[in-house]
N, C-alpha and C positions, 0 to 999 in steps of 0.2 A: 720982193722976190716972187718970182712965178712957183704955181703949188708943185711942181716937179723938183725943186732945188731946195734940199733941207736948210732949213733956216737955225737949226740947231743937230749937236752932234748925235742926240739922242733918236733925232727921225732920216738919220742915214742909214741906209740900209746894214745888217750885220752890228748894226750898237746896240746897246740898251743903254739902259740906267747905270751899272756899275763900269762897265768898259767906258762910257763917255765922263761918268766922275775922276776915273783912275786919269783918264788925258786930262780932262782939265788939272789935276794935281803935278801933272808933268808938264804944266806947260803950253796945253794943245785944248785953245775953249773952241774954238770955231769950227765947221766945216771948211772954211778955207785956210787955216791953218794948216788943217791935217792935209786937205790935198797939196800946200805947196810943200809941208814936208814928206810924204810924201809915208806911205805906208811903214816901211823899214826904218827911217828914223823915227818914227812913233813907235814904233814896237822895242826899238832898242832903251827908248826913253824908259818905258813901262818897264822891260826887264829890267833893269838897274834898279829902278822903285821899288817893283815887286814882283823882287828874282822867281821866287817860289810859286808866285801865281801867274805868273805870264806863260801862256805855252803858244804852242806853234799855231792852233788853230786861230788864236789871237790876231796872229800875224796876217792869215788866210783873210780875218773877217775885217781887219785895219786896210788891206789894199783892196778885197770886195766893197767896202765902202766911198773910196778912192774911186775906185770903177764903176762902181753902182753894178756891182755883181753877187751875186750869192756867194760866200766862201765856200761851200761846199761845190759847187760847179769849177770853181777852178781846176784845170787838167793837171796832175800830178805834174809834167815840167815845169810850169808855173810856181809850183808850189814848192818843187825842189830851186826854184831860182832864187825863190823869197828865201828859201830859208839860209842859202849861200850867203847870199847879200847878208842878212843880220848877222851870221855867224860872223863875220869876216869882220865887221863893226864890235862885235861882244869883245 
């Protein structure tokens, strides 16, 4: 893999250590995992595991990592899209 393409979930942008343990627990080891499912089904995955810990920002930082974007730069209709999309799945 070229040094631009994380080769694990931990050096995609918006992860760390805890949020990439919690995917692999659900399911989700790879970086290519997570992109073919795709932000909102990993997020849906994690709130079901771990209802009380998953919040929206989560959400923000699972399809920033998708994208290779900062969660925080996402434009609030983005972010109101995302959280349609999972609500609509919960």
């Amino acid at each position: 893999m070229g040094d631009d393409v994380p080769d694990t979930l931990e050096r995609m942008r918006n992860l760390g250590p805890i949020l990439a343990g919690r995917l692999r627990t659900v399911g989700i080891a790879t970086p290519d995992e997570l992109r073919r499912l795709g932000a909102v089904e990993a997020y849906v995955r994690l709130k079901r595991k771990f209802w009380g810990e998953t919040t929206p920002a989560q959400l923000y930082a699972l399809h920033g990592a998708v994208t290779d974007v900062r969660w925080y730069a996402l434009p609030e209709e983005a972010r109101a899209a995302l959280r349609d999309a999972a609500a609509r799945r919960l």
